[in-house]
N, C-alpha and C positions, 0 to 999 in steps of 0.2 A: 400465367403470370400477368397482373396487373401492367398497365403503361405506367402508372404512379409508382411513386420512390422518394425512399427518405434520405435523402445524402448525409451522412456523419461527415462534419465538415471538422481539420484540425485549423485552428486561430493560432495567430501571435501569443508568445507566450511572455513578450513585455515588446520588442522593438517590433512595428507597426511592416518593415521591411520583408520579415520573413513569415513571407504566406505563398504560396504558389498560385502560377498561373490557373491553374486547373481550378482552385481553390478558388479563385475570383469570378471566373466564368460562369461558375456552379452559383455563386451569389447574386451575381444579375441575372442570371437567368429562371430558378426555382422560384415559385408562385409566393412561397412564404416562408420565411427564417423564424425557425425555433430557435429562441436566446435563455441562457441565464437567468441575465439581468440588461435589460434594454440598453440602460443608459452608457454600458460597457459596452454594449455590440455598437448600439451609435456611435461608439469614437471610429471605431473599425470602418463603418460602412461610408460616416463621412469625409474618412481621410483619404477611399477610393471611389468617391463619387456614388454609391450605390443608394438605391433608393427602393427600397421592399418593406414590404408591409412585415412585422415582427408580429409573432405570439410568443407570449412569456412563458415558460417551463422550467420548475426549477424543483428543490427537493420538496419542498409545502406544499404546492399544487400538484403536483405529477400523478395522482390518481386522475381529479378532473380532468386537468389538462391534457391529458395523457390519452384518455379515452377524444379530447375534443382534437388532437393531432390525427388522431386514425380516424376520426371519422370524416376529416379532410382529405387524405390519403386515398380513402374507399370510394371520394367522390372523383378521383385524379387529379386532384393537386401534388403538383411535389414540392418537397418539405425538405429544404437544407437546416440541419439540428446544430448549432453550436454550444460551447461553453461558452465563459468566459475567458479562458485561455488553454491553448493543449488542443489536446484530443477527447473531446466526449466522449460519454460512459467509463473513463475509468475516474476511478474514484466520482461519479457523478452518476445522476440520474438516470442520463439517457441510457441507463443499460437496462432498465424497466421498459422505456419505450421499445428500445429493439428486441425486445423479446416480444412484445406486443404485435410488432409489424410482423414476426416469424412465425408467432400465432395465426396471423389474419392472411399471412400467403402475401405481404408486401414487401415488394424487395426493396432492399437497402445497403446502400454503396458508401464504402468508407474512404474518405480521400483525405491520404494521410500525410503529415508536417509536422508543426512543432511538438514538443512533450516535454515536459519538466522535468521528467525520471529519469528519461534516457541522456538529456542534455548535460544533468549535474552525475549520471552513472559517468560518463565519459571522459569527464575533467576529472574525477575522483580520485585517481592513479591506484584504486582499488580492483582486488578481479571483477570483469565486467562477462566473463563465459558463462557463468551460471550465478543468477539472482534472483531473490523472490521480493515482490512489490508487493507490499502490505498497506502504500495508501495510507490515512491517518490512524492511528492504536485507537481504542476507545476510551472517553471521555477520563472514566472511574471503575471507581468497584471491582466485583470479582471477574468481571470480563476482561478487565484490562490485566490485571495480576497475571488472568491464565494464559492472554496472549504474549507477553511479556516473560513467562515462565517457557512456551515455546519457543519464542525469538531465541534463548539462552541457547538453546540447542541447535541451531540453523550452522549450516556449515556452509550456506549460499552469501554474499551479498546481502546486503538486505535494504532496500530504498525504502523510505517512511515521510512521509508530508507533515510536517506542522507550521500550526499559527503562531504566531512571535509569541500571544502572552501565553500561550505553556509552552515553551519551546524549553526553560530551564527546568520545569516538572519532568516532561521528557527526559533532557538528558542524565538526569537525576536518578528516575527510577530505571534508566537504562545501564545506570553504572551500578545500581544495586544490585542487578539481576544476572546481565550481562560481563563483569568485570570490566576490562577496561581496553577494545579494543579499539584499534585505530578508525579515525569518521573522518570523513570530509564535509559538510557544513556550507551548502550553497546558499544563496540568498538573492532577490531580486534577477533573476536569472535571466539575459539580453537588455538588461534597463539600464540608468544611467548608473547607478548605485552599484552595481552587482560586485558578488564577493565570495570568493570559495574559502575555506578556511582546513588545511590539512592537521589532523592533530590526533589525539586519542580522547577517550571521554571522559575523563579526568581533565585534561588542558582543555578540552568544549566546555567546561563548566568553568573555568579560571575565566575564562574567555569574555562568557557572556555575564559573569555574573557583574563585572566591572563594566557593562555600557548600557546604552540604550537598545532594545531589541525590537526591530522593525524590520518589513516584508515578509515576505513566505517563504518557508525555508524547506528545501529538500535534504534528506539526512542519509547519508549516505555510510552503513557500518560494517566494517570486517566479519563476515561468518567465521565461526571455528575450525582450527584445522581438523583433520580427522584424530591424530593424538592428542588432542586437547580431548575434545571430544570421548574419546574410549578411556581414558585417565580419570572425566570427571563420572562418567557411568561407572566404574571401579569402585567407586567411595560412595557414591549414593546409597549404600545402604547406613553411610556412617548416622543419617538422619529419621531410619526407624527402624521399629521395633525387629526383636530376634525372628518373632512369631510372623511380621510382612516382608521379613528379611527370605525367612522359609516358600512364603507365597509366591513372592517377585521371583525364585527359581523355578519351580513347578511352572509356574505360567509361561516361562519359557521351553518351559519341556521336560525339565528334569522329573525324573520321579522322584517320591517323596526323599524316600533314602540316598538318594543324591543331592538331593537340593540340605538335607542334615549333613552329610559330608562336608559339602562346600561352606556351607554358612558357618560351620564347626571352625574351618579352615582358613576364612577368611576375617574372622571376628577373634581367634586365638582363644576359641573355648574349648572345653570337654564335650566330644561328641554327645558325650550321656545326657547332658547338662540342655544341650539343643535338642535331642529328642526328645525329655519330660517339655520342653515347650512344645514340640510339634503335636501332643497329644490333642492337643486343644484345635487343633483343624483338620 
């Protein structure tokens, strides 16, 4: 193992206060601080005195960049990685670098502190024992539909990142999809502003649709229970066909003759009537 090492360093995630010692240490003393965005880590660096030379990395550059961090690395520099707020590599780049460093046999030490997900999981008054972080949805189109069509089904938690100006598209296509469970609605999180908002996503929409929407919001939404959950797998066949009705059984295991039973059974037809369908598969 190399002497060189990339520290994942967690920052301030708004109030300049909550950074650790450890966390400081590691900043005066590593050769060169991988940033974001420079002029964000300059507030940081000049409000504890620190003075290191910065390389920019950020999601545009990270192929170049990325390859010119390891090759600093390889020479024994060590390299403290920051975001701009949080904990690098989630929802950010630096999870390409560290898989980079794990390729090249460079070790890499995470010193951990503030995070946005866990901060607003915790004020949420939502279950926090089991949650899945899904980071921002995607933009549009059918990738968003289909992750949105999964979220329906999550029975965890579920923590989501957005930027103010889709923040009402979000909660919009999350009540279309989703129904209308209870969010909490954090915003500007340790800053002066900050603001959790408890509600369900019908009143998150009453909410925002009446103000201005500014900072970055962590969304924090109720999973299904498990009888909600087996209730609405129950009915999903109410949305096709007799003939994927027959299929959706078999693929669970049924044989065919069972899967005509059930479907008979559960749709209130004539067995007879469901088997001249199943001829056709």
């Amino acid at each position: 193992m190399m002497d060189s090492c990339l520290y994942l360093l967690a920052t301030p995630i708004g109030n300049l206060e909550d950074i650790t010692l450890r966390c400081l240490r590691i900043l005066r003393e590593a050769d060169i601080i991988a940033v974001e965005d420079t002029r964000q880590t300059a507030k940081l660096l000049n409000h504890y005195d620190i003075k290191k030379p910065m390389i920019s990395y950020h999601e545009h550059n990270k192929k170049s960049k990325g390859e010119e961090i390891i090759g600093l690395l390889l020479e024994g520099k060590n390299i403290a990685l920051v975001s701009d707020a949080g904990m690098p590599c989630i929802s950010d780049p630096g999870e390409d670098l560290v898989r980079l460093c794990v390729e090249k046999g460079i070790k890499v030490v995470p010193v951990p502190g503030s995070s946005a997900s866990l901060t607003a999981l915790s004020i949420s008054a939502l279950p926090t024992s089991r949650f899945a972080f899904e980071g921002f949805l995607p933009v549009k189109g059918k990738e968003r539909r289909e992750r949105l069509q999964r979220l329906s089904k999550e029975d965890r938690t579920i923590i989501l990142y957005e930027a103010p100006h889709r923040l009402l598209t979000t909660l919009r296509d999350l009540r279309q999809h989703m129904g209308n469970p209870k969010v909490s609605i954090s915003r500007e999180l340790t800053k002066k502003f900050e603001e959790t908002i408890r509600t369900d996503l019908e009143g998150a929409i009453k909410e925002f649709e009446g103000r201005s929407i500014k900072g970055e919001f962590v969304l924090i939404i109720e999973g299904k229970s498990p009888e909600v959950l087996k209730a609405e797998e129950g009915r999903i066949w109410e949305a096709i066909s007799v003939k994927d009705h027959i299929i959706m059984h078999m693929e669970k295991g049924l044989s065919k003759k069972e899967a005509i039973t059930l479907v008979a059974k559960e749709r209130s037809l004539n067995k007879k009537e469901v088997y001249n369908i199943s001829i056709e598969i």
